[in-house]
Each structure stands twice: as structure tokens, then as C-alpha cells.
matplotlib code that plots the C-alpha trace (Angstrom):
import matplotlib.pyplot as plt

x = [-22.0, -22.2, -19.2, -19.2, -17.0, -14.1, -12.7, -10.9, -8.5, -7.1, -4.3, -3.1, -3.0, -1.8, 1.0, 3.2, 5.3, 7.7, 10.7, 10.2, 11.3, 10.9, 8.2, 9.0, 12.7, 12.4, 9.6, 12.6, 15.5, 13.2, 13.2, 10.3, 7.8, 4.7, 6.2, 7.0, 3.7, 5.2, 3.6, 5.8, 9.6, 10.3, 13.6, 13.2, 9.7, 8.1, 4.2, 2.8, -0.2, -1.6, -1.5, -4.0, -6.4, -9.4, -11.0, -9.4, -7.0, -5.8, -2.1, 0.5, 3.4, 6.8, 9.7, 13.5, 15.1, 14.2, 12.7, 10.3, 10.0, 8.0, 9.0, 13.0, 11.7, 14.0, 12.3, 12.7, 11.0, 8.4, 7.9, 7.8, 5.4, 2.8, 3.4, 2.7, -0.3, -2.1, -0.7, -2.2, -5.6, -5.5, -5.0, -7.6, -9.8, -9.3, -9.4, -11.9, -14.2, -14.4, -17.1, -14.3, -10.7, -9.5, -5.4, -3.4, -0.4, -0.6, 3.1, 4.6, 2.4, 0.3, -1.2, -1.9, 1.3, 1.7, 4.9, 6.6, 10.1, 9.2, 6.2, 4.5, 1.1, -2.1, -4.2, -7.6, -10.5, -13.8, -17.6, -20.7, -21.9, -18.5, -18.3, -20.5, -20.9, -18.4, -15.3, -17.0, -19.2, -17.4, -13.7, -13.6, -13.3, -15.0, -13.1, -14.5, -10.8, -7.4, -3.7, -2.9, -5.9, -5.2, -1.6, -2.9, -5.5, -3.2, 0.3, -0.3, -2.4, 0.7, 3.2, 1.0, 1.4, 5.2, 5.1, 2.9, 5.6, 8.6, 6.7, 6.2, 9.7, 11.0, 8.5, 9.7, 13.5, 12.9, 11.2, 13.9, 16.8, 18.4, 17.3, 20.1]
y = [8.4, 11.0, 13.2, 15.1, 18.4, 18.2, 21.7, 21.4, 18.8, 21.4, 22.7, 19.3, 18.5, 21.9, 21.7, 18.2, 16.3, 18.3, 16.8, 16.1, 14.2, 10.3, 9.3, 5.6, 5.8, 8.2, 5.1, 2.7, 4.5, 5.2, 3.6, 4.3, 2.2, 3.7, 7.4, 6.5, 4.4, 1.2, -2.0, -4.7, -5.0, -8.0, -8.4, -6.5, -4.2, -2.5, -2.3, 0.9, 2.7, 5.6, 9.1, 10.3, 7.3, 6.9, 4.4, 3.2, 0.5, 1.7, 0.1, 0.5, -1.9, -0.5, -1.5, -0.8, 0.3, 3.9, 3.1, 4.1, 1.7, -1.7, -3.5, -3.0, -4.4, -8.0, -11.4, -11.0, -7.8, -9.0, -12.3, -10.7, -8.0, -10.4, -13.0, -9.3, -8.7, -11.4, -11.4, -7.6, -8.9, -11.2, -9.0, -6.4, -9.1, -10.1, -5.8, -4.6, -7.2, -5.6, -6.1, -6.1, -4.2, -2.1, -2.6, -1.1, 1.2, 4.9, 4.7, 8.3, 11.4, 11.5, 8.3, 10.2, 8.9, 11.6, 10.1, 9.6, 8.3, 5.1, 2.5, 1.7, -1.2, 0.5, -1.5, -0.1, -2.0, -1.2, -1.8, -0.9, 2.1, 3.9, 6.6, 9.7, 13.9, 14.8, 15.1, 16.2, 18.9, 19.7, 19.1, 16.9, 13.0, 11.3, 8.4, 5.8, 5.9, 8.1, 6.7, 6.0, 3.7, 2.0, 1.4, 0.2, -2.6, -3.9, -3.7, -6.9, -8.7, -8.3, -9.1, -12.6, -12.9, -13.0, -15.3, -17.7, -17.3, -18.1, -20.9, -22.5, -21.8, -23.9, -26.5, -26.8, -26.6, -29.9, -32.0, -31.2, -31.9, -35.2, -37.9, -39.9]
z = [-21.9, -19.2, -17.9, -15.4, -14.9, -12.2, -12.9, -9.4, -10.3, -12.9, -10.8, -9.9, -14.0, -15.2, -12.1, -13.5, -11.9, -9.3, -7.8, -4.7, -1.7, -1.8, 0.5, 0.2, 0.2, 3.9, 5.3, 3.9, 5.8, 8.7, 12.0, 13.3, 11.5, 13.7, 12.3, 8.9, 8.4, 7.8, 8.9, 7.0, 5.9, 3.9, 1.8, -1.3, -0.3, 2.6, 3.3, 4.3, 5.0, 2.5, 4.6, 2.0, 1.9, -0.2, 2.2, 5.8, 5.3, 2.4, 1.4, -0.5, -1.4, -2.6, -3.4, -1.1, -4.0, -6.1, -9.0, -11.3, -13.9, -12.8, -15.8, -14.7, -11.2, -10.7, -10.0, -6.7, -6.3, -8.8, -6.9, -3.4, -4.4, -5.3, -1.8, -0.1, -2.3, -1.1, 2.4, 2.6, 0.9, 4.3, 6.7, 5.7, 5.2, 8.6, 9.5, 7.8, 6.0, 3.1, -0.1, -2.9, -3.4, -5.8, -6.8, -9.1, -9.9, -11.2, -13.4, -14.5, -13.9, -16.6, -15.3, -11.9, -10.0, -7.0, -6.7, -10.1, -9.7, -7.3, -8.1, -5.6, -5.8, -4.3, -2.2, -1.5, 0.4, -0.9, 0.4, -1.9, -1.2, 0.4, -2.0, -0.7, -1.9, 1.2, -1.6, -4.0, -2.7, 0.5, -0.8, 2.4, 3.0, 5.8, 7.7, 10.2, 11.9, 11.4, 10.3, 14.0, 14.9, 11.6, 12.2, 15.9, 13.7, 11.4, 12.7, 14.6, 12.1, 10.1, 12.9, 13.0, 9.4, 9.9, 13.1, 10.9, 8.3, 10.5, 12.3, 8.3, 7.5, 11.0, 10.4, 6.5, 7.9, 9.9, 7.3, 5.0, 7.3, 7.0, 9.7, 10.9]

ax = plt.figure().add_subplot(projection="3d")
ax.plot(x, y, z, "-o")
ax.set_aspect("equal")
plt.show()
């Protein structure tokens, strides 16, 4: 096996975990959703977009309440975290077309968690061949759009999304009600 030396990611390892402001619980309180990056309430978790992406579309999924440990998460977090998973594998389908996807959560810093104290799911659409020298060379990454024009593509694919759902959930209503 090869390895190759990162010596730059030192500082961030050598630095730890500081306590810092909660980025998901200010999105959660916010309202401004265009400001605060968010492009999906639901009951129990908010969708928003990554401000430091690793490709364009990039998502994460987190729950309302602070707190750090997934396992502690209720059913109805669990449950709804999942329907917004594949509700966000969707829409940036629909956005971005992508190859594949890469998902997962970074929990407590030594795992790489920039934010230790709230999980959050990470969403990342992926096409072969989108990994380049820019970051590694030139410190730099290199985006085909910025945060506001990728708020401006999926905002409405999502706002669909939740007309389709309310549409289902009249329709469902309907059938279920008692004919007379």
C-alpha cells in the first residue's frame, strides 16, 4: 500500500475540537432559509446545503434538536432521516445527474466531525473523474457553480418534492375517509 504525506492537515488534527457556535442549531432557528442555507424543514430535521462542499450539491441532513450522539437519536428522527435521504438522492438526481454518491457521518472529532456536538448525515454527489490537483497542489477547490446558484437549482426541486407529498397525503386522506 501506498501513503501519501498530507503534512497540511496537521494543524486541523493537532488543533481538536473547539466549542464553537452551532451551525445547525442557528440554520434551525433561522428564518431566512436562502441565508441560513436551508432548502427543507420537515418535523424532526432540516436539509441544508454544505458552505464548504466537496462537490456542488453537496447536502447535509440534521437533526432540530442538539445532539451529538446518533444512537440517542428517537424513531422519529431515525425514520425521517432516512425518508429525507432518499428524497435528497432524488432531487440531486434530478439536479445534477450524478455517477454515484457518497453518504455518511463523521461522529466526534477524531472521526473528522467539524462540528462535534450535532450529527449531521453528509450527502455528496459524485461523477468519475471529479477529483483533480487544484486542493491538493493549489490549496484551492474548483466549483462548476457557488452556494447561491445551488440553492437557486434545488430549492424548487425540493419545494416539488413537498407539493408531491402533500398532494399524496390529500389523495391518501380521501380513500381512507368513510363513504356514506
Amino acid at each position: 500500500m501506498r501513503y501519501i504525506a498530507a503534512p497540511w492537515r496537521a494543524d486541523y488534527v493537532r488543533r481538536g475540537p473547539t466549542p464553537e457556535r452551532c451551525v445547525f442549531c442557528e440554520a434551525v432557528r433561522s428564518t431566512d432559509d436562502r441565508a441560513a442555507a436551508v432548502v427543507w424543514r420537515g418535523r424532526h430535521n432540516i436539509i441544508l446545503l454544505n458552505r464548504f462542499p466537496y462537490t456542488p450539491g453537496h447536502l447535509l441532513i440534521s437533526p432540530k434538536r442538539h445532539r451529538a450522539d446518533f444512537a440517542a437519536a428517537g424513531p422519529a428522527e431515525r425514520n425521517e432521516l432516512a425518508e429525507l435521504f432518499q428524497m435528497s438522492l432524488r432531487v440531486l438526481g434530478r439536479a445534477y445527474r450524478p455517477q454515484g454518491f457518497n453518504a455518511g457521518m463523521n461522529l466526534g472529532a477524531s472521526a473528522g466531525a467539524g462540528v462535534t456536538g450535532h450529527y449531521h448525515l453528509h450527502i455528496v454527489p459524485r461523477w468519475t473523474g471529479d477529483a483533480n490537483f487544484m486542493p491538493l497542489v493549489g490549496g484551492t477547490r474548483v466549483f462548476i457553480e457557488d452556494l447561491d446558484m445551488t440553492y437557486q437549482k434545488l430549492r424548487p426541486l425540493f419545494d416539488q418534492e413537498r407539493r408531491r407529498r402533500e398532494r399524496a397525503g390529500q389523495a391518501k386522506r380521501r380513500s381512507s375517509a368513510p363513504s356514506r
